[in-house]
C-alpha positions as CSV (number, residue, x, y, z in Angstrom):
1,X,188.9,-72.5,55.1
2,X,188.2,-68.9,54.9
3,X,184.9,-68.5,56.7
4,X,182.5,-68.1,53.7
5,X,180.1,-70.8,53.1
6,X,180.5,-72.5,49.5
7,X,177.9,-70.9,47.9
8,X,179.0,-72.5,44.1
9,X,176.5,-74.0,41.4
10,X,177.1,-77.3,41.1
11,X,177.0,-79.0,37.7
12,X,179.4,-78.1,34.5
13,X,182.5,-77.4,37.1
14,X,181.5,-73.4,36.5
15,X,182.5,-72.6,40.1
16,X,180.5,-69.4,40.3
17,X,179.9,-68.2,43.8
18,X,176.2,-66.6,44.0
19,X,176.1,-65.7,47.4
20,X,179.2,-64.7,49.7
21,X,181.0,-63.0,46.5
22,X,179.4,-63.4,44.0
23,X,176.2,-61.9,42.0
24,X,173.8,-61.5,45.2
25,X,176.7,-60.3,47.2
26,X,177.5,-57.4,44.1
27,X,174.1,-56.9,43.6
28,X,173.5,-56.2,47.3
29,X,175.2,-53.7,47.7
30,X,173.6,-51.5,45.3
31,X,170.9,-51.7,48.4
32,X,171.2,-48.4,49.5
33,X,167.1,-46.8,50.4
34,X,164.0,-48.2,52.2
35,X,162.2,-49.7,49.3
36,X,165.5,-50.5,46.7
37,X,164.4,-54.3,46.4
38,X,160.7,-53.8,45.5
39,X,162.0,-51.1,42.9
40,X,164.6,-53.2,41.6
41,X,162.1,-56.2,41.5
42,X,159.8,-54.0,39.4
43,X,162.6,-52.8,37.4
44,X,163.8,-56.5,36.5
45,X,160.2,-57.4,35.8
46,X,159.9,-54.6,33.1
47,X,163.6,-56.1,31.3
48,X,162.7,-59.3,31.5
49,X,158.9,-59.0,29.8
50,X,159.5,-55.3,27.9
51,X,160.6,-58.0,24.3
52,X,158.0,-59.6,24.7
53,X,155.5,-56.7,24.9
54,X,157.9,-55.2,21.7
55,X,157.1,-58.6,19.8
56,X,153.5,-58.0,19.7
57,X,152.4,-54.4,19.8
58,X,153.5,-51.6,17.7
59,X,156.0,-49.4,19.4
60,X,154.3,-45.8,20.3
61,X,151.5,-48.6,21.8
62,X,154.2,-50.0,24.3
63,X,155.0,-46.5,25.2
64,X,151.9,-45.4,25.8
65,X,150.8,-48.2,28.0
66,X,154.4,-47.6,30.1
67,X,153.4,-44.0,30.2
68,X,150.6,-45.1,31.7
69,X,152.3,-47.4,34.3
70,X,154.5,-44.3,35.0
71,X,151.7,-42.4,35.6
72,X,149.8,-44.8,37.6
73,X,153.0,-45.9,40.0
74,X,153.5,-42.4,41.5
75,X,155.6,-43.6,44.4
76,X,157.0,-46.4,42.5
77,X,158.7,-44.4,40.7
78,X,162.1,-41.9,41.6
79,X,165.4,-40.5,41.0
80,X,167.6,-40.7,38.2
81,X,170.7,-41.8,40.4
82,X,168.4,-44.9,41.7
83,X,166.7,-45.8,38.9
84,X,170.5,-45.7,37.1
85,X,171.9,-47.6,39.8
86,X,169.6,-50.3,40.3
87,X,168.8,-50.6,36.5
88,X,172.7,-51.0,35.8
89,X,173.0,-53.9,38.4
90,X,170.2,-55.6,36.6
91,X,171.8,-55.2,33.8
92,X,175.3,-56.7,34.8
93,X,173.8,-60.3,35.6
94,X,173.9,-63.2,32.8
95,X,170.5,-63.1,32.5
96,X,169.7,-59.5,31.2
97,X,173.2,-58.6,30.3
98,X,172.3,-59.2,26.8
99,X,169.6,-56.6,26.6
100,X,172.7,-53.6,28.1
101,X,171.6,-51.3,25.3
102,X,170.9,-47.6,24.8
103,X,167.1,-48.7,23.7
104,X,166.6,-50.9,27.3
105,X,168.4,-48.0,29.5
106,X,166.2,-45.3,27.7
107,X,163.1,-47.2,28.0
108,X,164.1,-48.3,31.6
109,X,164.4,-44.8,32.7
110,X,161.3,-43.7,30.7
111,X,159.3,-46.0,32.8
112,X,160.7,-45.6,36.6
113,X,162.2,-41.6,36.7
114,X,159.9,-39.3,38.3
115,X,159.3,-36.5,36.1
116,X,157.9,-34.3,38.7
117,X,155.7,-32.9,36.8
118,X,157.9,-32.1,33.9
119,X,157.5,-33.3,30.4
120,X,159.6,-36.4,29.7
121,X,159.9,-37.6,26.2
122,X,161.6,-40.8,25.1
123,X,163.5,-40.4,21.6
124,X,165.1,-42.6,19.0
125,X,167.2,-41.6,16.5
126,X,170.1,-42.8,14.0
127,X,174.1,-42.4,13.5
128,X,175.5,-42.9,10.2
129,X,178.6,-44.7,9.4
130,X,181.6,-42.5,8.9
131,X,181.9,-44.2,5.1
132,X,179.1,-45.0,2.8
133,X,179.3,-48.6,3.4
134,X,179.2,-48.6,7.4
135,X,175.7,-49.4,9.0
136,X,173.4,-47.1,10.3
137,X,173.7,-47.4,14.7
138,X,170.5,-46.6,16.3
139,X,170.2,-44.7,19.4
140,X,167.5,-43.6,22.3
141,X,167.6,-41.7,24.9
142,X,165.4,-39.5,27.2
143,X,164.8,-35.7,27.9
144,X,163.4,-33.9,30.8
145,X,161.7,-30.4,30.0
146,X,164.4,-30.7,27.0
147,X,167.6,-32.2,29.1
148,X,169.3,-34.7,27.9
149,X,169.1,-38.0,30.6
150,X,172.1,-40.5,29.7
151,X,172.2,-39.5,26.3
152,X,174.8,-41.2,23.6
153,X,177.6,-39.2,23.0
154,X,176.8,-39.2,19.6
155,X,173.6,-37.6,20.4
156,X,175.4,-35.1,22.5
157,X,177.9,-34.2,19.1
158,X,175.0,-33.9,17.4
159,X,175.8,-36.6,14.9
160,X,172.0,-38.5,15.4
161,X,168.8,-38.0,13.5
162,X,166.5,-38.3,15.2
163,X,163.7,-40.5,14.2
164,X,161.0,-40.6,16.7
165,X,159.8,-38.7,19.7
166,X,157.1,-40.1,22.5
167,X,154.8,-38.4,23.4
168,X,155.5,-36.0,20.4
């Protein structure tokens, strides 16, 4: 016996450990300011209800009511670095790994990054296919006062239209 304490799910033989070194462990330590776990509870709460909210409003009306949230939260809300970190972690457990797209990320760090005052704009846009037959790849990222946040490096070679802006 090595000390830990046999955290496994039982059932199906899958032998995952969720506590001593497993997905809680991981995700723990990610922990690194006062207030980390409410942010990353609100954070999980927007990626697990944000298709939903998708599936029955038009888009610019989602945004505008996260703008709103945004704008509301004040405190809630902070640093790319954290809202990256904590977002990312979210994103690596079975539940929302699914949902690891450029279009969550975007919308993710629309809703949580403190623009300090700056304008912040949410933007979609579209690759095409290096031959006529490929499929078009959508894309979205954010900007701050016109920077680039965790843009696609396809945005970044210039090879995206883009589509839509929010707030225009």
């Amino acid at each position: 016996m090595d000390g830990r304490v046999d955290t496994s799910v039982t059932g199906g033989g899958s032998g995952r450990h969720w506590a001593s070194d497993g997905i809680l462990a991981g995700f723990a330590r990610t922990l690194r300011e006062p207030g980390d776990i409410a942010l990353a509870l609100r954070i999980g709460a927007f990626l697990l209800t944000m298709p939903r909210r998708l599936d029955r409003l038009p888009l610019d009306a989602v945004l505008g009511r996260i703008r709103r949230e945004r704008e509301r939260s004040g405190s809630a809300t902070s640093g790319i670095e954290r809202v990256a970190r904590l977002r990312q972690a979210l994103l690596a457990s079975p539940l929302l790994r699914h949902r690891n797209t450029c279009y969550v990320r975007a919308m993710t760090l629309y809703r949580f990054l403190d623009d300090g005052g700056q304008r912040m704009q949410i933007h979609f846009g579209v690759e095409p296919g290096m031959a006529a037959s490929d499929r078009l790849r959508g894309h979205a990222w954010v900007t701050l006062d016109g920077e680039l946040l965790e843009a696609p490096a396809s945005v970044l070679a210039g090879r995206v239209s883009e589509l839509y802006v929010y707030p225009s």
